[in-house]
C-alpha positions in Angstrom: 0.0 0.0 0.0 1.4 3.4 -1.3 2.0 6.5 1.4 -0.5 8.0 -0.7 -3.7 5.5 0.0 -2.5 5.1 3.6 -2.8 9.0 4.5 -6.6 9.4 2.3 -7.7 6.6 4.6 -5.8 8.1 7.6 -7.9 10.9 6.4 -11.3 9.6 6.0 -11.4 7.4 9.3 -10.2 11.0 11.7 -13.0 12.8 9.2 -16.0 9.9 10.2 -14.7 10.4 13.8 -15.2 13.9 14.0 -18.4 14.0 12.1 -19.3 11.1 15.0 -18.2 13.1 18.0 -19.7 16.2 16.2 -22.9 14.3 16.0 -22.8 13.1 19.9 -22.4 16.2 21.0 -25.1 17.5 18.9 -27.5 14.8 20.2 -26.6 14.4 23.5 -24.3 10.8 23.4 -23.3 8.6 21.7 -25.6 6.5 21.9 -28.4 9.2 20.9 -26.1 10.0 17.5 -26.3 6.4 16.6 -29.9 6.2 17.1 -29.9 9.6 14.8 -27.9 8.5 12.1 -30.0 4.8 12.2 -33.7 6.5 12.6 -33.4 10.0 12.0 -31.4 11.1 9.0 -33.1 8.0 6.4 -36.5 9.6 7.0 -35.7 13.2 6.9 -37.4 15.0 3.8 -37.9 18.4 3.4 -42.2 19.4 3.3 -44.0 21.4 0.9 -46.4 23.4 3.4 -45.8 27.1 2.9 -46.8 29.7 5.5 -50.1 30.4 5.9 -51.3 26.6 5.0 -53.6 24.8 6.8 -52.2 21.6 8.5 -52.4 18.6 7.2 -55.1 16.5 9.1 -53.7 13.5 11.1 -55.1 10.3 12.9 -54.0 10.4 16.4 -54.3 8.6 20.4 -56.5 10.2 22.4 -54.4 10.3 26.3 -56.4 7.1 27.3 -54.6 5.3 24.6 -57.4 3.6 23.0 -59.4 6.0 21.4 -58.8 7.7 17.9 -59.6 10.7 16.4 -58.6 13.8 13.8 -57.5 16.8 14.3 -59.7 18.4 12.7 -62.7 16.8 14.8 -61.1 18.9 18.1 -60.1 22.4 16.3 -63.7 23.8 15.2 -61.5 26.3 12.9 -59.8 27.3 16.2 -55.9 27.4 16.4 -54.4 24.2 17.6 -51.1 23.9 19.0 -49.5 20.3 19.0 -46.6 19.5 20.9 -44.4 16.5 20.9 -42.1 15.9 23.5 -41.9 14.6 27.1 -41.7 17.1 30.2 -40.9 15.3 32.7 
């Protein structure tokens, strides 16, 4: 192996480490960056809704966890604010 090959693949591996620690700092650990890279990134797409566009309606779980319904059954043409996360 040339001097050459060796240093682009000396190169490459430090350049996926950084991105890697980059990415666990980013996320939190690295256990959160892997989980990122493995759920996150394959499914990330860019959406078409401009400002000023009504939401898309969704299907969701009611807090019991068994019941359905829409969005649009709850908002009566109100504003609805949705948000996903945990607070505890």
């Amino acid at each position: 192996m040339t001097l050459f090959w060796k240093l682009t693949i000396g190169i490459v591996l430090g350049l996926l480490v950084l991105v890697f620690v980059g990415l666990s700092l980013m996320a939190g650990s690295p256990k959160d960056a892997y989980g990122m890279v493995r759920y996150a990134l394959p499914h990330m797409r860019t959406g078409k809704l401009k400002v000023g566009d009504d939401a898309p309606d969704a299907r969701l779980v009611a807090l019991n966890g068994s019941d359905h319904f829409h969005i649009r059954e709850r908002t009566s043409g109100k504003p609805l604010v949705l948000v996903f996360g945990s607070f505890t």
